[in-house]
NUMIVO-690426 format. One record per residue (C-alpha): residue in three letters; x, y, z. Coordinates in steps of 0.2 Angstrom, whole numbers, padded with zeros to 4 digits. Layout:
<pts>
PT   resn      c1      c2      c3
PT    ala       X       Y       Z
...
</pts>
This chain:
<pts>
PT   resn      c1      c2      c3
PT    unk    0339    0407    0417
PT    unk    0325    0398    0410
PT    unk    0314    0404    0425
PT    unk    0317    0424    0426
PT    unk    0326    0428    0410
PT    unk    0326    0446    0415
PT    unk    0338    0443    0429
PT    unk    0351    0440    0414
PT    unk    0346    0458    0405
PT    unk    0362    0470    0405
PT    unk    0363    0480    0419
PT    unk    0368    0495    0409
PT    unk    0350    0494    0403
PT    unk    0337    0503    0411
PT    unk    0318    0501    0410
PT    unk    0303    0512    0416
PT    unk    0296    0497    0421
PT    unk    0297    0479    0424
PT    unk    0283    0475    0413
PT    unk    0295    0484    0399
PT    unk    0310    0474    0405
PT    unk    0301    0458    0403
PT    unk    0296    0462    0388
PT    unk    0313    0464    0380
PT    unk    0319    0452    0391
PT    unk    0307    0439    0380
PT    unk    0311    0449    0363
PT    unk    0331    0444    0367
PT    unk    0326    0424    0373
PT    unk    0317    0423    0358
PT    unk    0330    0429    0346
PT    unk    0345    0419    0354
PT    unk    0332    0402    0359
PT    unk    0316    0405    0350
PT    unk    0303    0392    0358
PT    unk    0316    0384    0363
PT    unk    0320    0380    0381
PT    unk    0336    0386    0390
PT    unk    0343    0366    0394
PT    unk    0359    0357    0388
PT    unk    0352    0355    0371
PT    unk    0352    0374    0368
PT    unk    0370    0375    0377
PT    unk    0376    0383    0358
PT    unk    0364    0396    0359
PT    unk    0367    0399    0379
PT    unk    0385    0403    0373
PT    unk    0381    0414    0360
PT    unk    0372    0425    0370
PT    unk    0384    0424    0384
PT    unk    0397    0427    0370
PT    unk    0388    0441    0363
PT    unk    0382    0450    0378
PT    unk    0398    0450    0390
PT    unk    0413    0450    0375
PT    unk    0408    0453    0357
PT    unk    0395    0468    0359
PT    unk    0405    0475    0372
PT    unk    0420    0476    0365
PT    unk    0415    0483    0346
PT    unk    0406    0494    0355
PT    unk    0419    0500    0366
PT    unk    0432    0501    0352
PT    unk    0419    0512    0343
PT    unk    0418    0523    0357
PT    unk    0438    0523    0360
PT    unk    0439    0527    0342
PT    unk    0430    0543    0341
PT    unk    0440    0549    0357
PT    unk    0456    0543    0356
PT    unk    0469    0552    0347
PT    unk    0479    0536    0344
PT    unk    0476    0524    0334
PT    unk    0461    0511    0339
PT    unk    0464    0492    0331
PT    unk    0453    0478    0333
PT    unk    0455    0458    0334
PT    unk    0445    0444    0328
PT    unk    0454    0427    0333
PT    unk    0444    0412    0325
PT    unk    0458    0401    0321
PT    unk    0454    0382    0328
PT    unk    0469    0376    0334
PT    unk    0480    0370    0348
PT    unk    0478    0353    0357
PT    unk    0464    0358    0369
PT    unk    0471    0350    0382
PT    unk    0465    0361    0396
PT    unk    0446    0362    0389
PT    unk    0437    0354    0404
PT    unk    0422    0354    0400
PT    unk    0418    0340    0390
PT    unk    0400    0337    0389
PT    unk    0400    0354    0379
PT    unk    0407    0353    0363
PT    unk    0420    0364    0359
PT    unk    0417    0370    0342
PT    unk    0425    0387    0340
PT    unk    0438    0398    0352
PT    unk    0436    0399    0370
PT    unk    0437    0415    0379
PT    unk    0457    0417    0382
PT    unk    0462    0402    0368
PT    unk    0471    0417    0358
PT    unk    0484    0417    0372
PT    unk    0488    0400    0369
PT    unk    0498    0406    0355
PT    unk    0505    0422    0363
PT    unk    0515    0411    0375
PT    unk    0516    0395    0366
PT    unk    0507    0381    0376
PT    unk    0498    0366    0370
PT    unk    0500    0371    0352
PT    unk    0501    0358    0339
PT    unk    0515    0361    0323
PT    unk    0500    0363    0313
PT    unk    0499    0379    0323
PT    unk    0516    0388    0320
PT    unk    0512    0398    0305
PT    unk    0496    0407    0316
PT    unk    0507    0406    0331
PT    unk    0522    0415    0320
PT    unk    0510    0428    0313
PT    unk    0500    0435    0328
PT    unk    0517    0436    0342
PT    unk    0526    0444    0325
PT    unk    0513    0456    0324
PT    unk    0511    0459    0342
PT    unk    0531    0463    0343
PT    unk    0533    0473    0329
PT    unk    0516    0483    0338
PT    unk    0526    0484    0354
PT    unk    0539    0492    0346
PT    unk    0535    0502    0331
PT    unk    0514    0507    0335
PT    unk    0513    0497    0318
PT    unk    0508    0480    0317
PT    unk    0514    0475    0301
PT    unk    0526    0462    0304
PT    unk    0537    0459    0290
PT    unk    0538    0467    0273
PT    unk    0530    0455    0262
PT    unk    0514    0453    0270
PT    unk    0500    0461    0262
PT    unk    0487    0459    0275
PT    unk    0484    0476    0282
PT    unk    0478    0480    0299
PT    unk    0470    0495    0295
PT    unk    0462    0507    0311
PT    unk    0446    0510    0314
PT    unk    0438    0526    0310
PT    unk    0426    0537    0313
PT    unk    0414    0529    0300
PT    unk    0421    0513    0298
PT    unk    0426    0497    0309
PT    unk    0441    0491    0301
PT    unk    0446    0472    0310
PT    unk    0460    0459    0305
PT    unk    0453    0443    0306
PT    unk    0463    0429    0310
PT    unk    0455    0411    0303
PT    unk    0459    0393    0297
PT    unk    0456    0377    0306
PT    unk    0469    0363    0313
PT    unk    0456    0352    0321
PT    unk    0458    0341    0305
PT    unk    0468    0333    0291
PT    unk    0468    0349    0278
PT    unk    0475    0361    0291
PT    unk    0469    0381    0285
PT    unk    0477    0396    0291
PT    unk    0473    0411    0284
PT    unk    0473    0433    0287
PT    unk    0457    0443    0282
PT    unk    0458    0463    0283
PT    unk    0437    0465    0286
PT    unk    0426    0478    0290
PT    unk    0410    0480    0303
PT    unk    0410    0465    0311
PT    unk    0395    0456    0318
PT    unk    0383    0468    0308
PT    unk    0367    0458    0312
PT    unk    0372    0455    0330
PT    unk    0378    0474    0332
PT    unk    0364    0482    0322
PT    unk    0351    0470    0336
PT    unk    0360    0477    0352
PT    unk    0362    0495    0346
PT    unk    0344    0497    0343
PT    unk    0341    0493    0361
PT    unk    0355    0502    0368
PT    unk    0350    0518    0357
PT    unk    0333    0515    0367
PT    unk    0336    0511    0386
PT    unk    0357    0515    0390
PT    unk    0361    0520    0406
PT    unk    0377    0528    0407
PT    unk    0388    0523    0421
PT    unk    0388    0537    0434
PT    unk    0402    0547    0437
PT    unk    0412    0550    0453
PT    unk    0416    0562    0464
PT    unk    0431    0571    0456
PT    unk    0434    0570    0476
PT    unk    0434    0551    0478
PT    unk    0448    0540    0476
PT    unk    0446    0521    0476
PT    unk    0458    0520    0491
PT    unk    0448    0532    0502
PT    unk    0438    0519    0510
PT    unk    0454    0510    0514
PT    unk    0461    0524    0522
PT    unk    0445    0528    0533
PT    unk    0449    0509    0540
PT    unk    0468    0506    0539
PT    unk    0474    0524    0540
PT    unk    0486    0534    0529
PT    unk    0500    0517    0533
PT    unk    0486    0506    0525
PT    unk    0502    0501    0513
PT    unk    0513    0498    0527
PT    unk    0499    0488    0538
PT    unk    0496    0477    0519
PT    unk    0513    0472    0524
PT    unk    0507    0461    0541
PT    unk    0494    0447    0535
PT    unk    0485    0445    0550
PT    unk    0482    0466    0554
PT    unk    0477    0466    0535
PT    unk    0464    0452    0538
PT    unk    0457    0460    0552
PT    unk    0455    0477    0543
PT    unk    0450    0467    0529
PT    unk    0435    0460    0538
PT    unk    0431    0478    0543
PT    unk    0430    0485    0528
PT    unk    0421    0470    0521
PT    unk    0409    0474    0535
PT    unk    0407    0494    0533
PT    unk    0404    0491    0516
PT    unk    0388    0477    0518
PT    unk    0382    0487    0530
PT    unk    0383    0506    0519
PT    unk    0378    0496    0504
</pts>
């Protein structure tokens, strides 16, 4: 990474040339690391940019997008409540200062939670149920944190927050609005500049029509008998390598 920081741009960002690429590619290393270099000393900043580029942007974007489509109702989720017990956090020479990728489902299903945790715990599955069963997550009469919808012209988020890594143990609900604005407003300029929308396909193609060409119209039946779907497998494997 610290080498070819271009190899790490987006690939949903395209570029007229490479001298263009490596240009942004130094304009985003030097807004996530400035002269720093990319080592176990900047590991906070090699998270946030990991963090940013393959979950936050994507997903406020994405729920932006879904938003102005959709003709349901579009919520979004900011977990930053430190809790649980992190016992399955395996990597200790990085300091785990903040929630990990996955660490709300810890509280969806109970596991390695402290008691400190219960009233976070209580709220979000409350919420989650309630949602399940009635499109509205407001889980019990007297609470007055509303999980408002996104709209067409604003980002409505809940943000759940509070801390029970220490002795004063926090936990706390906050209805907010357009989150991330510096990080969002940085990434939008350059997706408004060089986006490449995926490509379509083939109204024609099916994802299992590859399968078929190889294991036949019975490809479900011949999924059935391990050792024919290895070899088919290792066919397909081997069309697909070889087409590209």
């Amino acid at each position: 990474m610290q080498a070819n920081f271009t190899n790490f741009v987006q690939v949903d960002l395209a570029f007229d040339s490479i001298e263009n690429k490596t240009a942004v590619a130094n304009d985003i290393k030097e807004n996530y690391f400035a002269a720093r270099p990319v080592s176990m000393e900047t590991i906070r900043d090699y998270l946030n940019y990991h963090g940013d580029t393959m979950i936050t942007v994507s997903v406020i974007r994405g729920v932006r997008e879904r938003a102005l489509t959709s003709r349901a109702e579009v919520r979004l989720l900011e977990f930053t409540y430190r809790g649980t017990r992190n016992s399955d956090w395996i990597y200790h020479q990085i300091p785990n200062d903040g929630v990990w990728h996955g660490g709300v489902l810890n509280y969806v299903f109970d596991y390695d939670l402290k008691p400190e945790d219960e009233s976070a715990r209580a709220s979000l599955v409350g919420r989650y149920v309630v949602f399940a069963n009635t499109g509205v997550p407001q889980w019990n009469a007297t609470q007055q944190t509303m999980w408002s919808p996104v709209t067409t012209t604003i980002l409505h988020y809940i943000n759940y927050n509070g801390d029970s890594s220490t002795s004063l143990v926090t936990f706390g609900e906050a209805a907010r609005a357009n989150p991330h604005e510096a990080i969002m407003n940085y990434w939008n300029n350059l997706y408004s500049i060089y986006y490449k929308p995926p490509v379509r396909r083939s109204v024609n193609t099916r994802w299992t029509d590859g399968i078929v060409r190889i294991a036949g119209n019975r490809w479900m039946q011949v999924a059935s008998c391990r050792s024919l779907w290895r070899s088919k497998g290792e066919a397909f494997v081997q069309q697909w390598t070889s087409s590209g």
